[in-house]
C-alpha positions, 0 to 999 in steps of 0.5 A, spaced: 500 500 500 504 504 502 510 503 495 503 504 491 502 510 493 509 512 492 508 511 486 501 514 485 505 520 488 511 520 483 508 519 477 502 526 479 509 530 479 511 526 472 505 528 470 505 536 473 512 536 470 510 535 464 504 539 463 506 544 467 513 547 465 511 555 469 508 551 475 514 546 476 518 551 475 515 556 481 514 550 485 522 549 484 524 556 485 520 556 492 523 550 494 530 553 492 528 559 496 526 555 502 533 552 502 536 557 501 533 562 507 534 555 511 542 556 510 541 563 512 537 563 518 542 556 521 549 561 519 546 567 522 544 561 529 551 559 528 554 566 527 550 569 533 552 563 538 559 564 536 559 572 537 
């Protein structure tokens, strides 16, 4: 049950991909954004620690 979905779930952002360039690519950017102000707040954490 649990691989089905997985797959289920795989192939719904094959799909989303490949009929939705502009909405992956927001999707991409958002996540890419998110990671990088997880960076940031973890450098500036670590910077104020050792400050």
């Amino acid at each position: 049950m649990k691989k089905a979905l997985i797959w289920i779930l795989i192939g719904f952002v094959i799909y989303f991909l490949v009929t939705s360039p502009d909405g992956a690519a927001g999707f991409v950017e958002t996540i890419w954004d998110f990671i990088l102000d997880l960076f940031e707040a973890m450098a500036d954490f670590l910077e104020s620690l050792l400050s």
